[in-house]
N, CA, C and O atoms as a Maestro MAE file, in Angstrom:
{
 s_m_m2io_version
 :::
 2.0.0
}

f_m_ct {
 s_m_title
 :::
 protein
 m_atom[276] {
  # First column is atom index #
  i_m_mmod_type
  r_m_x_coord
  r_m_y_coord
  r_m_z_coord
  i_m_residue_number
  s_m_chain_name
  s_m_pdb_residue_name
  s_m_pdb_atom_name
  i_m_atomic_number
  :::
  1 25 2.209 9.296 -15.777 1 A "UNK " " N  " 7
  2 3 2.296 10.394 -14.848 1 A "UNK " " CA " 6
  3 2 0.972 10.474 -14.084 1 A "UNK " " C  " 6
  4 15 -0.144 10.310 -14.578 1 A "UNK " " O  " 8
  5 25 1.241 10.730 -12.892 2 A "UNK " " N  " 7
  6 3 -0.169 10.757 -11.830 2 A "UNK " " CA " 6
  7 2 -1.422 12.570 -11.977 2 A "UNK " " C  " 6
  8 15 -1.374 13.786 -12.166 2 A "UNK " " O  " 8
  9 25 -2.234 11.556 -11.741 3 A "UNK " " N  " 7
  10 3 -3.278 12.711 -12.195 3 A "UNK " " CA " 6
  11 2 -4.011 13.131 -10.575 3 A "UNK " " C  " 6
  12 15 -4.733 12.259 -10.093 3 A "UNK " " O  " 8
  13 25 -3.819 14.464 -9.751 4 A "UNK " " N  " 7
  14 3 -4.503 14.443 -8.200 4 A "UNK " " CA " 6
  15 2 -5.588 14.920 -8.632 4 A "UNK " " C  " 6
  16 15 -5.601 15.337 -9.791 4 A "UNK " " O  " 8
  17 25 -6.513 14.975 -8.010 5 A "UNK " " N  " 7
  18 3 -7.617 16.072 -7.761 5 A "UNK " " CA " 6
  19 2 -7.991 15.848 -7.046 5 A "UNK " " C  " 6
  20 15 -8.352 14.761 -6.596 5 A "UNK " " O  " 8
  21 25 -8.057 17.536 -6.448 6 A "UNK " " N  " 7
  22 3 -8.143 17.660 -5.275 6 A "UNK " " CA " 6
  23 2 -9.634 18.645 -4.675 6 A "UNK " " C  " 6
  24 15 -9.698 19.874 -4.708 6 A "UNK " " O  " 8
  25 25 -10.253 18.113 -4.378 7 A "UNK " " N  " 7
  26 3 -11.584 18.799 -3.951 7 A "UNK " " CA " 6
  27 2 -12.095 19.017 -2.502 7 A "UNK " " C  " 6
  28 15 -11.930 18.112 -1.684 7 A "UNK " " O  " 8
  29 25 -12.689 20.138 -2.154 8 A "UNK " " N  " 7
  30 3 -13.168 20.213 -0.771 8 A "UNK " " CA " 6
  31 2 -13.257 22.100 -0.540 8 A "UNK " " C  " 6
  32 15 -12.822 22.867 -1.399 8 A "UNK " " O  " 8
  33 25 -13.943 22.607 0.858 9 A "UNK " " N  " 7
  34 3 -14.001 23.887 0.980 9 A "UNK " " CA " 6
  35 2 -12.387 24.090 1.722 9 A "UNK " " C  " 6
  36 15 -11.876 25.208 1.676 9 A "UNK " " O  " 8
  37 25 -11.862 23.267 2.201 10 A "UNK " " N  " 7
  38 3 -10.462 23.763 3.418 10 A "UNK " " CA " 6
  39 2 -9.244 24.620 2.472 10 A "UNK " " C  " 6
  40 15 -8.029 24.531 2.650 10 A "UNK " " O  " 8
  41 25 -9.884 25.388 1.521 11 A "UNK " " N  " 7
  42 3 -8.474 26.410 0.414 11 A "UNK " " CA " 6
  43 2 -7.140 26.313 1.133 11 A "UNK " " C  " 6
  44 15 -6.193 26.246 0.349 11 A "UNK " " O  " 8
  45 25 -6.786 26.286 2.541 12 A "UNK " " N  " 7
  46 3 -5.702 26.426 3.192 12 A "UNK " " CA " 6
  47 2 -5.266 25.172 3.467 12 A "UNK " " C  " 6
  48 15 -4.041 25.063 3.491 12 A "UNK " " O  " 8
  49 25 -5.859 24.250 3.669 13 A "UNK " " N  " 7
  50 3 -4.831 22.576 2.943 13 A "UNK " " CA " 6
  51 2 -4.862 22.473 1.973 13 A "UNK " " C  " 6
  52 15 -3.926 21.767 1.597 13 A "UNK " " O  " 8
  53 25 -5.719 22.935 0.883 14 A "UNK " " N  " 7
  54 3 -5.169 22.461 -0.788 14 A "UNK " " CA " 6
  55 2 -4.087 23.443 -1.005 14 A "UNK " " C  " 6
  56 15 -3.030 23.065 -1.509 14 A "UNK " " O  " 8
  57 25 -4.295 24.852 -0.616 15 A "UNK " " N  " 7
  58 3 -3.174 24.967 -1.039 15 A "UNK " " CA " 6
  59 2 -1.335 24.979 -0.801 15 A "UNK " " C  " 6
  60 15 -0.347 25.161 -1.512 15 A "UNK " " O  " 8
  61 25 -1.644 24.651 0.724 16 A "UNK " " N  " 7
  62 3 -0.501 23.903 1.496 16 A "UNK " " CA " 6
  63 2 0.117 22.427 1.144 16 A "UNK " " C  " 6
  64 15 1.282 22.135 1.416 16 A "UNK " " O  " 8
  65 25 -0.799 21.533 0.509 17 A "UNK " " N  " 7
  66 3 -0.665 20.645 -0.011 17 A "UNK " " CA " 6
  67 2 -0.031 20.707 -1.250 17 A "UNK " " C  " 6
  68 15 1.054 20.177 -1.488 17 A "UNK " " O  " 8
  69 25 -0.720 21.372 -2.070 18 A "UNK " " N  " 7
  70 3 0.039 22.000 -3.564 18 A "UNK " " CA " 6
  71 2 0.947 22.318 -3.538 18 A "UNK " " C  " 6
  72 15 1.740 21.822 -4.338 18 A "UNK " " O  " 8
  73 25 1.507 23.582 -2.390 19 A "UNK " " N  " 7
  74 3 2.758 23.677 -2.583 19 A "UNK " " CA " 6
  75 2 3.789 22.857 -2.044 19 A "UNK " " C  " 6
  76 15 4.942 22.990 -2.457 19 A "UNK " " O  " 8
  77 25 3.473 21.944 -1.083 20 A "UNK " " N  " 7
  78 3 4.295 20.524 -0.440 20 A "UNK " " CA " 6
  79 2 4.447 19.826 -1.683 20 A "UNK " " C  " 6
  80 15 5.537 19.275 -1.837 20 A "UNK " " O  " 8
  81 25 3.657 19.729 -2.547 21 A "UNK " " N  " 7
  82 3 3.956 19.008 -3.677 21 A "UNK " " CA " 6
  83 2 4.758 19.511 -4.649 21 A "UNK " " C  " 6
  84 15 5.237 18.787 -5.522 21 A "UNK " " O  " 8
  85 25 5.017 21.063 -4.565 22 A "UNK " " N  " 7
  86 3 5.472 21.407 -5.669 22 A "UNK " " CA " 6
  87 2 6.702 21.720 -5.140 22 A "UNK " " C  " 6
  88 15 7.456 22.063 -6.051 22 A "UNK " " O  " 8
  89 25 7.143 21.744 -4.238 23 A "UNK " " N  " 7
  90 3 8.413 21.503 -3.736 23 A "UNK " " CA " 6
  91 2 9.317 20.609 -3.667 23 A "UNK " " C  " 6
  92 15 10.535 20.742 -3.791 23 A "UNK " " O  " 8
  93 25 8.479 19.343 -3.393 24 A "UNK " " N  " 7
  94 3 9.037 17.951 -3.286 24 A "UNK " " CA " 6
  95 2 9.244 17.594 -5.065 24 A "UNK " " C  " 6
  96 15 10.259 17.043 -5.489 24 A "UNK " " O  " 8
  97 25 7.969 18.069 -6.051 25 A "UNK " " N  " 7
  98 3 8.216 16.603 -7.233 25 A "UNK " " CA " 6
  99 2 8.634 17.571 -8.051 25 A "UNK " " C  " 6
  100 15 8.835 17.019 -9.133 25 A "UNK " " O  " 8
  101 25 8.865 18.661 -8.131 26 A "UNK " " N  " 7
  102 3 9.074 19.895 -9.258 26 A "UNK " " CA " 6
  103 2 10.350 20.088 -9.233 26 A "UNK " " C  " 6
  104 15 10.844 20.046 -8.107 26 A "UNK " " O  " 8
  105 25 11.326 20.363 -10.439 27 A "UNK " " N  " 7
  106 3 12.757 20.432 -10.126 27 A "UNK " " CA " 6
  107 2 12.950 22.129 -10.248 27 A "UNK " " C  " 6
  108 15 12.403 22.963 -10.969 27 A "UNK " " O  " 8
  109 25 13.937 22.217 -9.249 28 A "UNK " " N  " 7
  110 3 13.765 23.681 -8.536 28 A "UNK " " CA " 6
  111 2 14.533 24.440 -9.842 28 A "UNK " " C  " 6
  112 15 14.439 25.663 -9.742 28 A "UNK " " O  " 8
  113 25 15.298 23.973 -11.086 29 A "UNK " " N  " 7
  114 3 15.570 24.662 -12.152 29 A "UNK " " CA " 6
  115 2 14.562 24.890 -13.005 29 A "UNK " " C  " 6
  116 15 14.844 25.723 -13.866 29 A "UNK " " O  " 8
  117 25 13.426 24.413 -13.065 30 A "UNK " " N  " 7
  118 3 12.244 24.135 -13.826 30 A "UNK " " CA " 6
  119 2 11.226 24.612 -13.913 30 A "UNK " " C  " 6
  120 15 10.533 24.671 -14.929 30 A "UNK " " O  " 8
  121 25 10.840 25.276 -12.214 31 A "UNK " " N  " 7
  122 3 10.098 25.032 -11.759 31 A "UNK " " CA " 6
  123 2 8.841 26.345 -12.455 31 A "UNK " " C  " 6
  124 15 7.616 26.230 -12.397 31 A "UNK " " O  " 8
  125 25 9.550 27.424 -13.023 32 A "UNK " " N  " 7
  126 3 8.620 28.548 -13.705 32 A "UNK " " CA " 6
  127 2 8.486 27.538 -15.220 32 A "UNK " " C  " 6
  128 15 7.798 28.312 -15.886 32 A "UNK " " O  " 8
  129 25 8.612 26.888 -15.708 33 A "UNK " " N  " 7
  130 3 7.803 26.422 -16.842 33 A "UNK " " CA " 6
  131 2 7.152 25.154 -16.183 33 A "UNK " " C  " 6
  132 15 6.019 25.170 -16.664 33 A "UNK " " O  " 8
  133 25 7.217 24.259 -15.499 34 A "UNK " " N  " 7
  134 3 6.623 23.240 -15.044 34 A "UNK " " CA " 6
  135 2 5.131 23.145 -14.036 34 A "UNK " " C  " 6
  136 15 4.390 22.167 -13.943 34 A "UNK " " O  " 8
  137 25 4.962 24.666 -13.252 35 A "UNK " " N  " 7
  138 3 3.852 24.841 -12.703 35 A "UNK " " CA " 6
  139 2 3.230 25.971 -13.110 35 A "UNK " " C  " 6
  140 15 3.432 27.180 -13.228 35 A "UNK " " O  " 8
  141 25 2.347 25.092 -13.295 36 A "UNK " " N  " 7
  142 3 1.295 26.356 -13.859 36 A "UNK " " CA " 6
  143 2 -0.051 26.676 -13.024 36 A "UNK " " C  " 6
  144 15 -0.589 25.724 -12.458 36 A "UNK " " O  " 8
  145 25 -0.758 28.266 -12.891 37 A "UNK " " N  " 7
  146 3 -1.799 28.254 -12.100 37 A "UNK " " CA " 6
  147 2 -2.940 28.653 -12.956 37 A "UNK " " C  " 6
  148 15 -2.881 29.711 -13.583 37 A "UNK " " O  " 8
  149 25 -3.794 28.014 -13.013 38 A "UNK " " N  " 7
  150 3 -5.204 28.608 -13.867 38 A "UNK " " CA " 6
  151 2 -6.485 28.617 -13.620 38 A "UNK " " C  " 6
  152 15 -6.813 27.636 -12.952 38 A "UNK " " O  " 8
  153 25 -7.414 29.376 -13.905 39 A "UNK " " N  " 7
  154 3 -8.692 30.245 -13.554 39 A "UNK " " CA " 6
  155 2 -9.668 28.824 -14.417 39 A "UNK " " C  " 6
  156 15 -9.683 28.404 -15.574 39 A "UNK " " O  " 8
  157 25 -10.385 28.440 -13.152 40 A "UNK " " N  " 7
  158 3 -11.348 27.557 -14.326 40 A "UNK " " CA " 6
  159 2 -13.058 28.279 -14.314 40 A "UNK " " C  " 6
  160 15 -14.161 27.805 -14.584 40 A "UNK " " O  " 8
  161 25 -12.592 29.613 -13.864 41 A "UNK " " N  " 7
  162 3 -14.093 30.263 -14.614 41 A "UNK " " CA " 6
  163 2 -13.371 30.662 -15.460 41 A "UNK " " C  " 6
  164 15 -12.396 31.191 -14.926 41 A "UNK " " O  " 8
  165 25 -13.319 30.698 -16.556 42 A "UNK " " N  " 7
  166 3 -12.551 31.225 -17.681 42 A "UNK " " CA " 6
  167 2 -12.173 29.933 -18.407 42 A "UNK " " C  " 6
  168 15 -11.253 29.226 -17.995 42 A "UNK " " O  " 8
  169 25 -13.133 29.531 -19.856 43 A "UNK " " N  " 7
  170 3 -13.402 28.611 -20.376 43 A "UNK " " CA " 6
  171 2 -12.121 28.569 -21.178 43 A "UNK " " C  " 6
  172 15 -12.011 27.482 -21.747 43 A "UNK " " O  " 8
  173 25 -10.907 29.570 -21.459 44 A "UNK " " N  " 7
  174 3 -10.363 29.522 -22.470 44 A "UNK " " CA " 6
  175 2 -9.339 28.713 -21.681 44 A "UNK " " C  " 6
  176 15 -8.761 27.708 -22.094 44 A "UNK " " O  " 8
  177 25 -9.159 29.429 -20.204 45 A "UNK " " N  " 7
  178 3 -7.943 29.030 -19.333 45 A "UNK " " CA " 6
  179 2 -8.227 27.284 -19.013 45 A "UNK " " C  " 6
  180 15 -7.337 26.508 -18.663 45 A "UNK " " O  " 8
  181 25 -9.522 26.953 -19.207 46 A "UNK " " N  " 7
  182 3 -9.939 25.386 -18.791 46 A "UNK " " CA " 6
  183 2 -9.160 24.429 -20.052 46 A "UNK " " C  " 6
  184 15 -8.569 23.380 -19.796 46 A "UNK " " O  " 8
  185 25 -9.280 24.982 -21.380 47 A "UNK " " N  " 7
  186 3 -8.748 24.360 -22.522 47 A "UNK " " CA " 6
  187 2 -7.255 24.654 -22.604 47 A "UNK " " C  " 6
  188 15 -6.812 24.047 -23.579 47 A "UNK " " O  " 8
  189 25 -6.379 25.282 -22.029 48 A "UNK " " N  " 7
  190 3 -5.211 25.402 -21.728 48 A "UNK " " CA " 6
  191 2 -4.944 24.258 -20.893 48 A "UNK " " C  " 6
  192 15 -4.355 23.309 -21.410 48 A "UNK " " O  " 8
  193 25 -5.359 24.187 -19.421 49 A "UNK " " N  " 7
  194 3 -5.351 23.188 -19.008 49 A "UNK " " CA " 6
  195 2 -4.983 22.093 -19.636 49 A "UNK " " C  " 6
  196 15 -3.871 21.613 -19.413 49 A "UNK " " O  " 8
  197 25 -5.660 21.645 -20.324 50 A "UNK " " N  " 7
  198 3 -5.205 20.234 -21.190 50 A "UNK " " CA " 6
  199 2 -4.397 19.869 -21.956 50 A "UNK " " C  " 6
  200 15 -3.914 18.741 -22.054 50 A "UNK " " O  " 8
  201 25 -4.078 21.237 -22.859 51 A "UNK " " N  " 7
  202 3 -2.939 21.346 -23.792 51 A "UNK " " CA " 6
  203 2 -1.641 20.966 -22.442 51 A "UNK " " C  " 6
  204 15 -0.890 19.998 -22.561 51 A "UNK " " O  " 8
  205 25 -1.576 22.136 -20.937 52 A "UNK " " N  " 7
  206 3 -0.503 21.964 -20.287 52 A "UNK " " CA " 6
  207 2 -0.796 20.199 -19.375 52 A "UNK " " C  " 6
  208 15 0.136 19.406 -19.236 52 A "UNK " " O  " 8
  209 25 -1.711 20.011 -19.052 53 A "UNK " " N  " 7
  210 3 -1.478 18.623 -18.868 53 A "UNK " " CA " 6
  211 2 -1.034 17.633 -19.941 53 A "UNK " " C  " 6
  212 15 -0.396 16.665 -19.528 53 A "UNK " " O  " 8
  213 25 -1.224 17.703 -21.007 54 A "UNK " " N  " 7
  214 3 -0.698 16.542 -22.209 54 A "UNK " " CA " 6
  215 2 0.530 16.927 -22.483 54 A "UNK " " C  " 6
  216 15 1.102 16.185 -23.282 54 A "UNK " " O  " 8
  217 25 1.338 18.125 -21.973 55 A "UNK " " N  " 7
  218 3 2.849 18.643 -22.334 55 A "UNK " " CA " 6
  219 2 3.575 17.671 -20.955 55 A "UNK " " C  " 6
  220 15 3.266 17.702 -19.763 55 A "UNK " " O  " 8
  221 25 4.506 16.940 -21.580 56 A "UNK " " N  " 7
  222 3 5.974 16.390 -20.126 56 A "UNK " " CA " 6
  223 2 6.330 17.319 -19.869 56 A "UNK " " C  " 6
  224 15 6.470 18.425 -20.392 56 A "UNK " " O  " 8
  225 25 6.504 16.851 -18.962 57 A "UNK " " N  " 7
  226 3 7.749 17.916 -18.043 57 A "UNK " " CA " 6
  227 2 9.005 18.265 -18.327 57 A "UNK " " C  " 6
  228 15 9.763 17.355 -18.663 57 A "UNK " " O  " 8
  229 25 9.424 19.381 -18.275 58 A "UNK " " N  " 7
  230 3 10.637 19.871 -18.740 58 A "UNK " " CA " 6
  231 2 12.309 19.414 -17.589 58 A "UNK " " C  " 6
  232 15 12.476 19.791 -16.430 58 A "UNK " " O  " 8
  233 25 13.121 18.684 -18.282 59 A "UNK " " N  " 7
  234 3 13.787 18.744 -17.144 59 A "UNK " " CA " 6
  235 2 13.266 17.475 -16.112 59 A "UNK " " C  " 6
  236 15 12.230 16.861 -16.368 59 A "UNK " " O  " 8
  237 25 14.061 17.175 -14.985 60 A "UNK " " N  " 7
  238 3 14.382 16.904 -14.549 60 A "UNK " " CA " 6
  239 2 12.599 16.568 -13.238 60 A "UNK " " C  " 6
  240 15 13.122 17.035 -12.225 60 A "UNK " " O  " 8
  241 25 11.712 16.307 -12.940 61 A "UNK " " N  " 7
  242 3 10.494 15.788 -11.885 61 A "UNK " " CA " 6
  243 2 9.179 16.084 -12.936 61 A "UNK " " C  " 6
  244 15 9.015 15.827 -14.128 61 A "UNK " " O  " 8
  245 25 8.350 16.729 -11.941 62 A "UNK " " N  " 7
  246 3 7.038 16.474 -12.547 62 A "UNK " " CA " 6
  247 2 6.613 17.770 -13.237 62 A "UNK " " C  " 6
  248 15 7.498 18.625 -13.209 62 A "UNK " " O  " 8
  249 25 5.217 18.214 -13.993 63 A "UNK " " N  " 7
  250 3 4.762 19.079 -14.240 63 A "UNK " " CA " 6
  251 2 3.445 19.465 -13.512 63 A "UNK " " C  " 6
  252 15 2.780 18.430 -13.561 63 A "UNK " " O  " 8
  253 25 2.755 20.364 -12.893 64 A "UNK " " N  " 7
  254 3 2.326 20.474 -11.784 64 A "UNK " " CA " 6
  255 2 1.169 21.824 -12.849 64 A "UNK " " C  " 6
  256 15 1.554 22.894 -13.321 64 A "UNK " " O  " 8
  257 25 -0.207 21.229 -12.916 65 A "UNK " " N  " 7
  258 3 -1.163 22.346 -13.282 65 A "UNK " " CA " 6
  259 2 -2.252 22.875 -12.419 65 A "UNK " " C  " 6
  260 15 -2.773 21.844 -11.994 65 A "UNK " " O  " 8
  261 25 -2.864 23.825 -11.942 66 A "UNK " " N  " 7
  262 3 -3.525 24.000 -10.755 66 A "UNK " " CA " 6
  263 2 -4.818 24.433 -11.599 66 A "UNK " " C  " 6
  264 15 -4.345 25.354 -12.265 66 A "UNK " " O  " 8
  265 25 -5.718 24.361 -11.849 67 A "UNK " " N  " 7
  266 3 -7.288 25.004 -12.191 67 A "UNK " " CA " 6
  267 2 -8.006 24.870 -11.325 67 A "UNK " " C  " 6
  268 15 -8.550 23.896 -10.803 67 A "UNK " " O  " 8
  269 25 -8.009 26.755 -11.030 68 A "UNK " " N  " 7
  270 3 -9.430 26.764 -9.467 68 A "UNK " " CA " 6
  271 2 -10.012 27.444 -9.974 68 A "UNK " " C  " 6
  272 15 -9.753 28.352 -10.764 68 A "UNK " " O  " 8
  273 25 -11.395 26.841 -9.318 69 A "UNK " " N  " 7
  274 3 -12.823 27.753 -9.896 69 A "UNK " " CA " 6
  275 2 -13.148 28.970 -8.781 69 A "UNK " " C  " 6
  276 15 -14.093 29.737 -8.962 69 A "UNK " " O  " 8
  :::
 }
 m_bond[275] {
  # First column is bond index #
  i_m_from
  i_m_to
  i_m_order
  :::
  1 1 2 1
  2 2 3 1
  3 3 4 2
  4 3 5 1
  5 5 6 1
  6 6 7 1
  7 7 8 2
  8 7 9 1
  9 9 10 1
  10 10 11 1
  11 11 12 2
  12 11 13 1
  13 13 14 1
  14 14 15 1
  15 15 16 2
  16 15 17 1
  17 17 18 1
  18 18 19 1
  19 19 20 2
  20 19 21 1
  21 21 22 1
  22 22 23 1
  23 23 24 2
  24 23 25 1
  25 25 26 1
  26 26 27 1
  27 27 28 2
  28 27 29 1
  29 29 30 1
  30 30 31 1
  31 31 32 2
  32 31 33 1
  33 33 34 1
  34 34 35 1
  35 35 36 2
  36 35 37 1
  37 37 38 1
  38 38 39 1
  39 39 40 2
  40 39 41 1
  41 41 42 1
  42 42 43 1
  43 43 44 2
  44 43 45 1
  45 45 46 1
  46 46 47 1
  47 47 48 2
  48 47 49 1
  49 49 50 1
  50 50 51 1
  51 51 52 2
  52 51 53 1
  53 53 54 1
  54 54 55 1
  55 55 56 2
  56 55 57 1
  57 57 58 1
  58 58 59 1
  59 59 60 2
  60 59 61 1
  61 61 62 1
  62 62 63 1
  63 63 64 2
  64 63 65 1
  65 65 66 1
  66 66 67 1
  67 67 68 2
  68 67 69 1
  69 69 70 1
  70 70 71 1
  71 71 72 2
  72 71 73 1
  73 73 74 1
  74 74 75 1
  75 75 76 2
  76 75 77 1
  77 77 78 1
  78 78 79 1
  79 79 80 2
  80 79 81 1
  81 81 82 1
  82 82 83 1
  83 83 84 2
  84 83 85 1
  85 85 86 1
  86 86 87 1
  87 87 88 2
  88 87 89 1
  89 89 90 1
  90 90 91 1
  91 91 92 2
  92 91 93 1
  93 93 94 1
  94 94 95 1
  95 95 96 2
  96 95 97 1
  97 97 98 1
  98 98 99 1
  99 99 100 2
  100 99 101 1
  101 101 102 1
  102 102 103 1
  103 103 104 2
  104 103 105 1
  105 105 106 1
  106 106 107 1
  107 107 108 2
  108 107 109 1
  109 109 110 1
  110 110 111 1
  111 111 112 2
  112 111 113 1
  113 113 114 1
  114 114 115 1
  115 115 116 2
  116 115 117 1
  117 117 118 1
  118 118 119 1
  119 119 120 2
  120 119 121 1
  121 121 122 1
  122 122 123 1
  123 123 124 2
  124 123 125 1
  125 125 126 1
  126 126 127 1
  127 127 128 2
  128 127 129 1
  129 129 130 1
  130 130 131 1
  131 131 132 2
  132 131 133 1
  133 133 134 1
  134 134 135 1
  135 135 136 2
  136 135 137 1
  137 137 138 1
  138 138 139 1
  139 139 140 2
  140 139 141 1
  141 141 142 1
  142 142 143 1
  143 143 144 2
  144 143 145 1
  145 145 146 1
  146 146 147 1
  147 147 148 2
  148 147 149 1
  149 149 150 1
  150 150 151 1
  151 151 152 2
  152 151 153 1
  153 153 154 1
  154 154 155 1
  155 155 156 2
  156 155 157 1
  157 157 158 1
  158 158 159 1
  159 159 160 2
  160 159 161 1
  161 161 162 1
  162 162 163 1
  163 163 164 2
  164 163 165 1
  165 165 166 1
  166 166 167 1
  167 167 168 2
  168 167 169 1
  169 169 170 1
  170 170 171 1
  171 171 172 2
  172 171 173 1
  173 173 174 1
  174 174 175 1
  175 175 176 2
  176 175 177 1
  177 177 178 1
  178 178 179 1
  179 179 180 2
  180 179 181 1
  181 181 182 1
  182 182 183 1
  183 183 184 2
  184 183 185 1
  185 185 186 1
  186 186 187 1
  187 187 188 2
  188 187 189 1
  189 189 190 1
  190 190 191 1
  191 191 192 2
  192 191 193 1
  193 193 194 1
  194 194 195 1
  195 195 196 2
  196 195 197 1
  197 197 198 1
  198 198 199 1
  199 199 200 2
  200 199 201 1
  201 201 202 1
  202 202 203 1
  203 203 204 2
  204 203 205 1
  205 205 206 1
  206 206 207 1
  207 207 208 2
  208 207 209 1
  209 209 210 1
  210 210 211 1
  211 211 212 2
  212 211 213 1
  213 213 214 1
  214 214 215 1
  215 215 216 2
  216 215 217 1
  217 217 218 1
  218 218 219 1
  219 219 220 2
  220 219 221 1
  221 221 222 1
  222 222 223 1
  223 223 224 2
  224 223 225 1
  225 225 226 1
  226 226 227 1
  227 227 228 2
  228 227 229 1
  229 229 230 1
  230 230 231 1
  231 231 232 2
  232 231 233 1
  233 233 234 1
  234 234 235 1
  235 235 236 2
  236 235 237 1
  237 237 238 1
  238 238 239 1
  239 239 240 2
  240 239 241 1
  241 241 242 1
  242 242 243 1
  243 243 244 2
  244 243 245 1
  245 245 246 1
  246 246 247 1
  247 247 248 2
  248 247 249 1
  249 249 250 1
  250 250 251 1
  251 251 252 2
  252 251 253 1
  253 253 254 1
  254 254 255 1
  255 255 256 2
  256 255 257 1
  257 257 258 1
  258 258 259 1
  259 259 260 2
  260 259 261 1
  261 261 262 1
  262 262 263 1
  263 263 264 2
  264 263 265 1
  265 265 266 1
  266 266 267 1
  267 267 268 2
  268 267 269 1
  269 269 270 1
  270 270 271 1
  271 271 272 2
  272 271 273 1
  273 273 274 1
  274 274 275 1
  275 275 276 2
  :::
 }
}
């Protein structure tokens, strides 16, 4: 499974991008357990992160995790 990261100041293409992505690879029955959004000032929400990246995807496309600082 593909890993993005995505870095830069333009917040309004990453997050236009994110959601182009999460439209296209996310299956639209899925899609509240498969994307997740999380706080990476918040050290606990950073170690979540990983637990939800090492989880497959439920169903039917991809699993989609967002951590912004």
């Amino acid at each position: 499974m593909p890993i993005q990261i995505l870095w830069g100041n333009d917040l309004n293409a990453q997050n236009t991008f994110i959601q182009q992505l999460i439209d296209t690879e996310v299956s639209k029955e899925w899609k509240e357990i498969n994307v997740t959004f999380l706080n990476g000032d918040d050290d606990e929400q950073v170690n979540k992160a990983f637990d939800e990246i090492l989880t497959p995807p439920f169903g039917d496309g991809y699993r989609i995790v967002t951590l912004k600082k």
